[in-house]
N, C-alpha and C positions, 0 to 999 in steps of 0.2 A: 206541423213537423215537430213541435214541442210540446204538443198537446198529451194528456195520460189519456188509457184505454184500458189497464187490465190491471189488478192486483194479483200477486203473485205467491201472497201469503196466505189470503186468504179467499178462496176460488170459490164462486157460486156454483149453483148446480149445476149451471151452463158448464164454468169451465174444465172440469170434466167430463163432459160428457165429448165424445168422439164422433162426430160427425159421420163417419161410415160403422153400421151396424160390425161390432165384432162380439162373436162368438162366444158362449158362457164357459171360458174355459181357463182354468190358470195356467194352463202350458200349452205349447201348439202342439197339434197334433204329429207324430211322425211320419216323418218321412218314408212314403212306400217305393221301396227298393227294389225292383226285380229281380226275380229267382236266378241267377246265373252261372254257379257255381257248382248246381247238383244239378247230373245230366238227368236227361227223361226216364221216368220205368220203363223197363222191358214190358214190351205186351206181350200179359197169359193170355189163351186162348180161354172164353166163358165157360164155366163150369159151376154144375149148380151143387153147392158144398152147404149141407145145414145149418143155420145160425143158430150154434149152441147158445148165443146171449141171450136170443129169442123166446126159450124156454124156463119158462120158471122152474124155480129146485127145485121145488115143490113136487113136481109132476116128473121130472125127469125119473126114467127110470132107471133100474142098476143097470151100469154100462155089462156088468160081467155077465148077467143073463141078456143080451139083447143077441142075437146069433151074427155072429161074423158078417152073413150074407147080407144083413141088412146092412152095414158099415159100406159107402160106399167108396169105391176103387180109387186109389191115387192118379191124382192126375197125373196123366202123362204131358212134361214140359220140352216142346222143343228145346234144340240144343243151339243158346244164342250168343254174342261174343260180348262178354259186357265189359265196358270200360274200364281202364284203372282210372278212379278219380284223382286219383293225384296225379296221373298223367293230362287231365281237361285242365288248358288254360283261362284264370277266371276272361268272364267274357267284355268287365269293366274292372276296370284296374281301380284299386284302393287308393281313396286318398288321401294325401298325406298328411292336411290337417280338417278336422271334420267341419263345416260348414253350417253354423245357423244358420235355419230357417227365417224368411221373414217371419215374420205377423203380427198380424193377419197376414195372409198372401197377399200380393200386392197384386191391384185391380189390371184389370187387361185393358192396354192402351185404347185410347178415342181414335179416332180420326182427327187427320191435322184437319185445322178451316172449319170445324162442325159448327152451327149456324145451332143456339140451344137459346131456352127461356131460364130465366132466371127468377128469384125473389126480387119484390121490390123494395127487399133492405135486408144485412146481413149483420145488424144490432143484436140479432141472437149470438154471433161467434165471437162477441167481448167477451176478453176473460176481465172486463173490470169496466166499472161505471166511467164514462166519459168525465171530465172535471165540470162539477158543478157552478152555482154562481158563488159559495164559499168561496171554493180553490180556487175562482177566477179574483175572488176581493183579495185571498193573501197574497197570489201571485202579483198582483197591481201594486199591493202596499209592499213587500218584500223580496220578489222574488227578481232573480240577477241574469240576464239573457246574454249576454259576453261577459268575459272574463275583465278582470282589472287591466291595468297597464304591463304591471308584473307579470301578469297569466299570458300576455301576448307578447313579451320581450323577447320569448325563444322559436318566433315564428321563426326565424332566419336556421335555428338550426334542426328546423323539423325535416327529416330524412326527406330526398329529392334527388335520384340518380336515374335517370329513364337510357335506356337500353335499345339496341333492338331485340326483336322478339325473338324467342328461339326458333330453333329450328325443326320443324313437327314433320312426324307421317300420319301413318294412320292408326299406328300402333302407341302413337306419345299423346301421354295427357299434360299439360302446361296451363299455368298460367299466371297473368299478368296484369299487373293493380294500376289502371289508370289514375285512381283519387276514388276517398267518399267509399260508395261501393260499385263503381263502375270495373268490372273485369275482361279480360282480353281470355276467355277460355277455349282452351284448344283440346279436344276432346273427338277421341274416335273419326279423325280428319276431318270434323268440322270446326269453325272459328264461330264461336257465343260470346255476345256479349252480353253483359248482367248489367240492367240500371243503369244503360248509358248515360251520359250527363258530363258531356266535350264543349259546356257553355263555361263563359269568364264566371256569371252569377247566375243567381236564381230567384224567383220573388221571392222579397219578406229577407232577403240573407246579403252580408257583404259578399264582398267579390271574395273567390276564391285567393285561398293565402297559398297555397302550393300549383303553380301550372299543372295541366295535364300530363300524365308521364308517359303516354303514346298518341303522337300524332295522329290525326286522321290521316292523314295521305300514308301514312304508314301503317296502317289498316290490310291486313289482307281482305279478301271476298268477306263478306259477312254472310254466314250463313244460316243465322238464327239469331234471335234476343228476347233473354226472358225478363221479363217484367215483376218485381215483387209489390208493391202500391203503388198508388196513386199521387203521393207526394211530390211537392216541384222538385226536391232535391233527388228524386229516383224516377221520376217519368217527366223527363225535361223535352219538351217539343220541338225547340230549337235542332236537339241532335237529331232526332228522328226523323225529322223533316230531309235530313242527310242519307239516308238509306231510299235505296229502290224501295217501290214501291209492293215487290213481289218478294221481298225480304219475310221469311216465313217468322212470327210473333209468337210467343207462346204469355197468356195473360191470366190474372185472376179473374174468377166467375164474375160475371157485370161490368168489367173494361174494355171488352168487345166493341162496343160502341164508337169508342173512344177514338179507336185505332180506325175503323171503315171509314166514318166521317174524314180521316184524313184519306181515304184511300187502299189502304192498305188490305191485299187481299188474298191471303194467309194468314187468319190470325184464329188460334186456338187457343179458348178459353175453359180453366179445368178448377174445377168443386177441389176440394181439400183430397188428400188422397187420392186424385185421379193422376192419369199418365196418356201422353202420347209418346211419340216415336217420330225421329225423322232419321234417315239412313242410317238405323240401327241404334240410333245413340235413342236410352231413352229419357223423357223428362218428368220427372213428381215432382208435381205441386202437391206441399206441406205445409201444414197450420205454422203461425206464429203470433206471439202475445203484442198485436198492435192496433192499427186500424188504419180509415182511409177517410180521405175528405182530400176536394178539390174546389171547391167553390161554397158558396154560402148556403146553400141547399142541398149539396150530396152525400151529408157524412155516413158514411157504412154504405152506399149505394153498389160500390162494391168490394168482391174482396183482399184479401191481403195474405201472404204467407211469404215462403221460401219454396229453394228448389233442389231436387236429386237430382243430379245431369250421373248418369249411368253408362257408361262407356260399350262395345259390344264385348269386350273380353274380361266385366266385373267391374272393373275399378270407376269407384264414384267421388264426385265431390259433390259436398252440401253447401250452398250458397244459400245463406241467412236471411237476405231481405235486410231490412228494419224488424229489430223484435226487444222485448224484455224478456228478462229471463224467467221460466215456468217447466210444466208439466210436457210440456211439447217437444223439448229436449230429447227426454228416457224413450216416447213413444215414437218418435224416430228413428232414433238408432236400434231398436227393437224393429222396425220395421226395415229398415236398410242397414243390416248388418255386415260391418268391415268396409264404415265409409273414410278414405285414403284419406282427403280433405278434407277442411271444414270453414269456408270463409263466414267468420265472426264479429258481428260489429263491436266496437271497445269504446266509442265515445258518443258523445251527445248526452251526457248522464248528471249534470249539475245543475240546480237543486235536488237531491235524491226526491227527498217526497215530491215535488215534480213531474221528473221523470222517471220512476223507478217502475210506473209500469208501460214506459214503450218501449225502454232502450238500458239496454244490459251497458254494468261498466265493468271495466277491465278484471274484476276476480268473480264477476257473476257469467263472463265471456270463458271464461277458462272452464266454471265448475260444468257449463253449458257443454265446454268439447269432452270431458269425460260424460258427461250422459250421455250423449249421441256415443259414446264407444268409437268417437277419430282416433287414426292414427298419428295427424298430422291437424294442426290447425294455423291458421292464418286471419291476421286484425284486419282492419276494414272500417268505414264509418268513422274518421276522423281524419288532423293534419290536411283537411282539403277545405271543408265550407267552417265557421265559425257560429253553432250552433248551440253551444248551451257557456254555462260560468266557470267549466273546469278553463286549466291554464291548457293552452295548446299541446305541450309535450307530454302535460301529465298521466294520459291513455297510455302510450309505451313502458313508462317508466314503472307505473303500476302493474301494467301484464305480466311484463317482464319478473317483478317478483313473485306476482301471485304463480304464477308458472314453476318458476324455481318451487314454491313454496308447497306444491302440489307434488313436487320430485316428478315431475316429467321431463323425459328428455329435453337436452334444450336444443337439440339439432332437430327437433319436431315444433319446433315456433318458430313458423317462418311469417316472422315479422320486419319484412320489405319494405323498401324504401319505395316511396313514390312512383312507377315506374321500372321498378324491379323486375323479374320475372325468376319462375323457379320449373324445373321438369320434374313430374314424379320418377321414382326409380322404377 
C-alpha cells in the first residue's frame, strides 16, 4: 500500500502508450448528423437530356448551326405541391449546448459474469519501475511511515458527521463517503459500492482513526461493487464476506479468481477501457498510475484502475481508485466528456519521493479534476486508516487552498465529513 509503481515525470514508452488501439488522428472524427431538415426531391419522371459536360470543347459544335430539331423537347413536368420549407418542422430539435464527442468512442459493453483468459502479469501497464533494493535501503534508513505526535494531535478534530443517506429514485445520482475510499453511490436506482472496507483495521495498518460513517445495517440492497486493486485497505474480505453471494462484482482483469474462490457468482472482469452494463447504468474501467500486490508472489498479477459509473440519462461520476497523478487524467476526460463528479484521493502522499508515484497529494488531486474536465470534485483516501508521515488533517487543509488557488468554485469541492452525503442537482 506504500509501495511506488509509476513515475510521473518522466514516463517510459510504456506509459504512454494506451492500451486500446486509437486511431491516427488528432481530432475525432465528426459527428454524422442526419439529414432532417430538407424534405425529399420531387420525383421527375426519366428523361434522357444530353450531358453537355460529357463533350469536350473541342468537338462540340456551333450551337447556332445545329437545327432546332435536333435540340430535344422540354420536359414536360407534372404539376406537384412542394413544400414550404419553412413550414417542415425540424424533425430533431437543436441542442442547446453542443456535446463532445468521446474519444475514441467508447467500447461496446461486455457481458456481466464473462468467464475470460488473462496474461500471466500486467508489469507492462507500470507507468514507473517498482522501488528497487536502493529505495528499499533509503526507505529503512530514512523514511517516516506515521506521522509524529504533533501530526496525530488533530485526530479528534478530523471531520465525522454520518447522516442517513439520502433520499434516491431513479432519476438521483448521490453519494456517500463511508471512510478511505469506500463510497455509498446511488446512481440510476441502483446503490454501488466502491472499495468497501466496513473492517475496525486492516493488515500491516492501525485501527481506523475515524469510525465508519454508514452502518451496515443501514445499507440499503446492494446492488453492485466495484473494485479498484487489490490492496487490503480497498479489497477487505472481511466486508465482503457480508454480501450475498449473487451480489453482482464488477473487478480489474486477473481478480476474477479472487472473487469465485469465495463463491461469488457475478463477477465481471474488464481490460482497461472496457465497459459493461447493469440495468442501464453503465460501468468503465479506466487506467490509473498504481499497481497491485496481495501476497508475496502476486505483484501485477492483476490489474488496477478506476471507474465511470454512467448513469442512463448522462450524468457520470469518476471514482479514482488508488492513483498518482499522470497522463491518464487528460485521456479520460477526453474520453468521458462532462463528468459531474470526480471522487479523488488527497492522502497517503508522505515522503514525496516515496510515494509520488502511487498516490496524488492534495494540489496533484485538484490539477487531476481540471484534466478530467469535472465539474464537481470530491477528496477521498484519507482521515480514515493512518498511512503515510503527513499529519492527519494536513490533506483538507492543503486541498482546500490549492482549490481556491486554482479559482475554482468552492461550492464545487465537496469535501465531506466522514459520513456525509451530497445529491447532484
Amino acid at each position: 500500500m506504500t509501495q511506488q509503481s509509476e513515475s510521473t515525470t518522466s514516463p517510459t514508452a510504456r506509459d504512454t502508450a494506451d492500451p486500446v488501439a486509437v486511431p491516427s488522428v488528432d481530432t475525432p472524427a465528426a459527428v454524422a448528423v442526419p439529414s432532417v431538415d430538407t424534405p425529399a426531391a420531387v420525383a421527375v419522371p426519366s428523361v434522357d437530356i444530353p450531358d453537355l459536360a460529357a463533350v469536350p470543347s473541342v468537338d462540340t459544335p456551333d450551337l447556332a448551326a445545329v437545327p432546332s430539331v435536333d435540340t430535344p423537347a422540354p420536359v414536360a413536368v407534372p404539376s406537384v405541391d412542394i413544400p414550404d420549407l419553412a413550414a417542415v418542422p425540424p424533425a430533431v430539435p437543436p441542442l442547446a449546448e453542443p456535446v463532445e464527442p468521446a474519444f475514441p468512442p467508447l467500447a461496446e459493453p461486455r457481458p456481466p459474469g464473462e468467464r475470460r483468459v488473462w496474461p500471466r502479469t500486467f508489469h507492462d501497464r507500470l507507468t514507473a519501475p517498482l522501488p528497487g533494493i536502493k529505495a528499499l535501503a533509503r526507505f529503512a534508513r530514512e523514511g517516516a511511515v506515521r506521522p509524529g505526535k504533533e501530526g496525530l494531535a488533530d485526530i479528534r478534530r478530523l471531520p465525522y458527521e454520518p447522516g442517513p443517506l439520502p433520499r434516491v429514485d431513479t432519476r438521483t445520482v448521490a453519494v456517500t463517503w463511508a471512510g478511505h475510499a469506500s463510497w455509498v453511490v446511488r446512481i440510476g436506482g441502483l446503490t454501488v459500492l466502491t472499495d468497501p472496507v466496513w473492517s475496525r483495521r486492516i493488515l500491516g495498518t492501525p485501527a481506523r482513526i475515524t469510525p465508519v460513517g454508514v452502518p451496515w445495517s443501514a445499507l440499503p440492497r446492494v446492488d453492485a461493487v466495484v473494485i479498484s486493486h487489490n490492496h487490503y485497505d480497498h479489497l477487505d474480505a472481511p466486508t465482503l464476506r457480508r454480501l450475498p453471494r449473487e451480489t453482482p462484482v464488477f473487478v480489474p482483469a486477473g481478480l476474477g479468481r479472487w472473487f469465485r474462490r469465495r463463491r461469488f457468482t457475478t463477477v465481471t472482469e474488464l481490460d482497461w477501457w472496457e465497459a459493461s452494463e447493469l440495468d442501464g447504468v453503465r460501468f468503465d474501467f479506466v487506467p490509473a498510475h498504481h499497481w497491485s500486490k496481495r501476497t508475496l508472489t502476486d505483484t501485477c498479477r492483476s490489474l488496477w484502475g478506476g471507474w465511470v459509473l454512467t448513469a442512463p440519462d448522462g450524468r457520470r461520476v469518476y471514482f479514482a481508485g488508488d492513483t498518482a497523478y499522470g497522463h491518464w487524467f487528460s485521456r479520460i476526460g477526453r474520453r468521458f466528456p462532462g463528468i459531474d463528479l470526480a471522487l479523488l484521493p488527497i492522502g497517503a502522499y508522505d515522503p514525496r519521493w516515496w510515494l509520488s508515484d502511487v498516490h496524488c497529494d492534495p494540489e496533484e488531486a485538484v490539477r487531476a479534476a481540471q484534466d478530467l474536465g469535472a465539474r464537481r470534485m470530491a477528496p477521498m483516501h484519507w482521515a480514515t486508516f493512518v498511512l503515510s508521515a503527513e499529519p492527519v488533517l494536513e490533506p483538507l487543509t492543503r486541498v482546500r487552498t490549492a482549490w481556491k488557488k486554482a479559482g475554482l468554485d468552492r461550492a464545487d469541492l465537496w469535501d465531506l465529513p466522514v459520513g456525509g452525503s451530497r445529491v447532484l442537482p
